[in-house]
C-alpha positions in Angstrom: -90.4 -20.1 202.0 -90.3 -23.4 204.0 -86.6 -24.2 202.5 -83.6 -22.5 203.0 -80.8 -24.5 201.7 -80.4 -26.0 197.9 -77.8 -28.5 197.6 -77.2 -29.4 193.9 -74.7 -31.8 191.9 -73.2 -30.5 189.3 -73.0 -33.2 186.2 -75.7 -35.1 185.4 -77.7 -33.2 188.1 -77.5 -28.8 187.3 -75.4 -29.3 183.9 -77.0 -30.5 180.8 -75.0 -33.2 178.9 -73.0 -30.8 177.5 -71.7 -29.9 180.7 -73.5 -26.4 180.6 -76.4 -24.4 182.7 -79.2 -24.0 180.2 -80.7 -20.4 180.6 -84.3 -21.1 182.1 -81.9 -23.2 184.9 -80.0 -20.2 185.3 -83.2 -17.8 185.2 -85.1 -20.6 187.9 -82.6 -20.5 190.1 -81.8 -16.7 190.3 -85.5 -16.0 190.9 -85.0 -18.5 193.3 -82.2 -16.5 195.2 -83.7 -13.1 194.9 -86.9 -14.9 197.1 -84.1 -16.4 199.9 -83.2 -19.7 198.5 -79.7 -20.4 199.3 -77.8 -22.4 196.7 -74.8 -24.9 197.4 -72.8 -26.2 194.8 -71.7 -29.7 195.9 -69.7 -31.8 193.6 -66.7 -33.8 193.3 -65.1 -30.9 191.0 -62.0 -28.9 192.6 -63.1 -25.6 193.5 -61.4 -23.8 190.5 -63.8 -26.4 188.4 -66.8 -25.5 190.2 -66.2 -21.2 190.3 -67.3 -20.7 186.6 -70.7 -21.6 187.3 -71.2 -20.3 190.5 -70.3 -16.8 188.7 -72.9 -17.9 186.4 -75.5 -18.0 189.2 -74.0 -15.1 190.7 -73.7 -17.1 194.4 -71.5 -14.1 195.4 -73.9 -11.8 194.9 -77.0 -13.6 196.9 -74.5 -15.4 199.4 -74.6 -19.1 198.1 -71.8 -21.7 198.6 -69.1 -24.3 197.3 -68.5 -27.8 198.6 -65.8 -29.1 196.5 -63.7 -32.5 196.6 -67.3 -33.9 197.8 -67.4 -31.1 200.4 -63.3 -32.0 201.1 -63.5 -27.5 201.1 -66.6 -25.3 202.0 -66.0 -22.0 200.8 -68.5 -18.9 201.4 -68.9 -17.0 197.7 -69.9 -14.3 199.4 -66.7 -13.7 201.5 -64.2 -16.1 199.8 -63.5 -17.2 203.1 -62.7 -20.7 203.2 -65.4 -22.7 206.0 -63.5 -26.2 206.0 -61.1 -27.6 204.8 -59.5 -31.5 204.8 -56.7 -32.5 203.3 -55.2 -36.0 202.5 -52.3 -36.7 204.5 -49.3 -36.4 202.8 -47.5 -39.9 203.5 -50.7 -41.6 201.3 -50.3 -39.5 198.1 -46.3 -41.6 197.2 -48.5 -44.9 198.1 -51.7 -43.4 195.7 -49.6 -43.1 192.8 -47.1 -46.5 192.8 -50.2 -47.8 193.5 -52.0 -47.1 190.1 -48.6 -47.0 188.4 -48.7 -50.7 188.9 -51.9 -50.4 188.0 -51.6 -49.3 184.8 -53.9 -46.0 185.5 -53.5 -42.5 185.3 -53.5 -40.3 188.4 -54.2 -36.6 188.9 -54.7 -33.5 191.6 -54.8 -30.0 191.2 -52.5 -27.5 191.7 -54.2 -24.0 191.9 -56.1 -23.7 188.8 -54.6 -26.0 186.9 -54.8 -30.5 186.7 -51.6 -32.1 187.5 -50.6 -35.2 185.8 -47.6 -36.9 183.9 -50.1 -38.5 181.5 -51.2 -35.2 180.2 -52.4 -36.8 177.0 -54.8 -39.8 178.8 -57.9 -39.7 177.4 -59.6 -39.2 180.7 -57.3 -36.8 181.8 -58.4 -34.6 178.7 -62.0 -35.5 179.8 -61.1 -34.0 183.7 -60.0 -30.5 181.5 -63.5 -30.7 180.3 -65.0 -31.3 182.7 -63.7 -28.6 185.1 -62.4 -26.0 182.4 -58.9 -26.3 183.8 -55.6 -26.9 181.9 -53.9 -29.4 182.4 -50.0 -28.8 183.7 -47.8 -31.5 182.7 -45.3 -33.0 185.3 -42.4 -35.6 185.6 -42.9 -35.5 189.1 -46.4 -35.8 190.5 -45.8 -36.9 194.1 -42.7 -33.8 194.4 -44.5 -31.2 192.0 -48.2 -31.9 194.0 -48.5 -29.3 196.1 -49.6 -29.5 200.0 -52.2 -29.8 201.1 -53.7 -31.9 198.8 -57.7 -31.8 199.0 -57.8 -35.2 196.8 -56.5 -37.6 194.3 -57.8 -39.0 191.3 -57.2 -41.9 189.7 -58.4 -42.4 185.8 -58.6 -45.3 183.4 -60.4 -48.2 181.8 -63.0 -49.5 184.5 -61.7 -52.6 184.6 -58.5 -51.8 185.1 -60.1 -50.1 188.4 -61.2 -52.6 189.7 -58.0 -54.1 191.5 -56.8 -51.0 192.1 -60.1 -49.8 193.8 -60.4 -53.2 196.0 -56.6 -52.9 197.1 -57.1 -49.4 197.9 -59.9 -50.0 199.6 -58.3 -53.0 201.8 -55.1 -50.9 202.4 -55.7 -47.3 203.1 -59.7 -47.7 204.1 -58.3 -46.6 207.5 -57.0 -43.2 206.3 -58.6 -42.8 203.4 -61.9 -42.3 201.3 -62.1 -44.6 198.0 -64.9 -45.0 196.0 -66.8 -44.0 192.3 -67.8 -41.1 191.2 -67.8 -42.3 187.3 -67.0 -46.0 185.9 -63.7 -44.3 184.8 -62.9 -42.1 188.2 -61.6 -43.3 191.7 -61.9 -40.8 193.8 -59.2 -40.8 196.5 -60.3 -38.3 199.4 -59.7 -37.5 202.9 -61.1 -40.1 205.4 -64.8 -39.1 206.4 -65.7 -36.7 203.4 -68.7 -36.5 201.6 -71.7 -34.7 200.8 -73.5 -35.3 203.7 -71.0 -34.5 206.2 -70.4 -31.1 204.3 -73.9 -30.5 204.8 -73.3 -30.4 208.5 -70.8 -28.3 208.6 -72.8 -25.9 206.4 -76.1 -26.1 208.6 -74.2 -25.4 211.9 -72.6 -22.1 210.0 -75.6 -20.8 208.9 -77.8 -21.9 211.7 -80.1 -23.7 209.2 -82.7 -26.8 209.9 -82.5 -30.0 208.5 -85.3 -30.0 207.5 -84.9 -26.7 205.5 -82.7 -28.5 203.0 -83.3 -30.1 199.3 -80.8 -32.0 198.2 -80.5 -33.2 194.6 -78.2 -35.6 192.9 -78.3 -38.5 190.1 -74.8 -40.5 191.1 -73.7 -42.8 194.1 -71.5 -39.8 195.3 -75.1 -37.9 196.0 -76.4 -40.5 198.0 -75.6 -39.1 201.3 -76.5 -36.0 201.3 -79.7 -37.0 199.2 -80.5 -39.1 202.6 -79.8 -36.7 205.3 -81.5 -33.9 203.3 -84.9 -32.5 204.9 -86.2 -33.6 200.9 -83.9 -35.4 199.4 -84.7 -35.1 195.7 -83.8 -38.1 192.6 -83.3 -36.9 188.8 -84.9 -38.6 186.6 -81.4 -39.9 185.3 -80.4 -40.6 188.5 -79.2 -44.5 189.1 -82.1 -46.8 190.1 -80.1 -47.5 193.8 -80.4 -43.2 194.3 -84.3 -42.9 193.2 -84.8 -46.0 195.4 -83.6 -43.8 198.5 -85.0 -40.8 197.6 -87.7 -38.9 199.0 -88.5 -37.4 195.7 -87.7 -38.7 191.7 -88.2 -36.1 189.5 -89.8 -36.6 186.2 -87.5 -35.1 184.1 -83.6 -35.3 183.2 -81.0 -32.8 184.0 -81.1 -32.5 179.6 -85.2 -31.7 180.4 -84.1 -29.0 182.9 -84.8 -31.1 185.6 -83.6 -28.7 188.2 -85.3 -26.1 187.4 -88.7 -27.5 186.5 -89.0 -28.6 190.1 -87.4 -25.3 191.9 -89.8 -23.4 189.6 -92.8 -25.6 191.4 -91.4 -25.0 194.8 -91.1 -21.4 194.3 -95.2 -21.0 193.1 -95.9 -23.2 196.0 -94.5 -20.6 198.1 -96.3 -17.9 196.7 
């Protein structure tokens, strides 16, 4: 097979829209494993958010990958072992949250397999549980309870009320830290010099694999990078118009069309 390497989003991308793997996805993909496909998981998730469904694809058992917190931690199913890791630095997080206290946003992080917030009811917050499948552990202390190191931040609320918040953030801290998108209602807060592309990197010099040997596939702004320095960097068809402009590849179908697998499934009978 030409590729080695399958980089795939998570929501909006592998997941339907009710956040699940369909079975022909799940069948696609394993067939696509057992022939040497390596699968990567890349997503924005914490890793405890991303775990169920690499289970589902059984990555441990054909030696696939996690890149969580927008490849903030590379972790090797097979082994567990932990690849890469970058935290934030701990002097920001105090700054992160008075900063979208005064706001009037919800903030969050994870602590082990669980979402750590004092706003455990916030409608987003809730959304985040869904999301990942974590619980959500209420505190009275974020900045004391959070604990070190953190992988990333997130702040939550009304896009509007974002906005300041986002452009401050960004004028403030762009020398430390990471700020951007991920939904209209999440700021992601990560480690300076994290995303999906850099991940990537790390990845290809670990498993000695080609640029060129890589698909990347994403619908969001977040994928953008890693959909660029991808050998094929591959568009859903749900993907925002900026993405499938920069894409080498737009799919014709939506991640609730089985998007995914529709194209692997056409890779793997061109390979036969």
């Amino acid at each position: 097979m030409k590729y080695k390497l399958l980089v795939l989003d998570l929501d909006g991308t592998l997941t339907n829209s009710q956040k699940e793997i369909t079975p022909f996805t799940k069948e696609v993909l394993i067939k696509a494993q057992q022939q040497g496909l390596h699968i990567a998981l890349a997503s924005g998730r914490p890793t405890y958010g991303i775990v169920p469904l690499a289970e589902e694809l059984e990555l441990k058992r054909y030696g696939g990958f996690i890149l969580s917190f927008n490849g903030g931690k590379i972790i090797d199913v097979m082994t567990d072992k932990v690849l890469f890791e970058q935290a934030l630095p701990p002097d920001v997080i105090p700054v992160l949250y008075q900063e979208s206290q005064k706001a009037g946003v919800s903030i969050l992080s994870y602590n082990g397999p669980y979402i750590l917030t004092e706003t455990p009811d916030n409608q987003y917050v809730q959304y985040e549980s869904f999301l990942t499948r974590m619980k959500i552990q209420a505190t009275q202390d974020f900045v004391h309870d959070l604990p070190q190191p953190a992988d990333k931040c997130l702040a939550v609320g009304d896009p509007e009320a974002l906005v300041p918040l986002e452009e401050k953030l960004r004028r403030e801290l762009s020398n430390r830290i990471n700020v951007y998108r991920s939904e209209p209602f999440y700021l992601e807060l990560v480690p300076k010099g994290i995303d999906k592309a850099n991940s990537i990197k790390v990845l290809r010099n670990r498993t000695h694999t080609k640029r060129e040997e890589i698909i990347a596939i994403g619908d969001g702004y977040n994928d953008l990078s890693m959909i660029k320095y991808a050998g094929l960097g591959v568009a859903m068809g749900n993907a925002q118009p900026p993405i499938k402009a920069q894409a080498d590849l737009v799919l014709p179908h939506t991640n609730d069309e089985d998007g995914v697998a529709h194209f692997v499934q056409s890779i793997l009978e061109t390979a036969e």
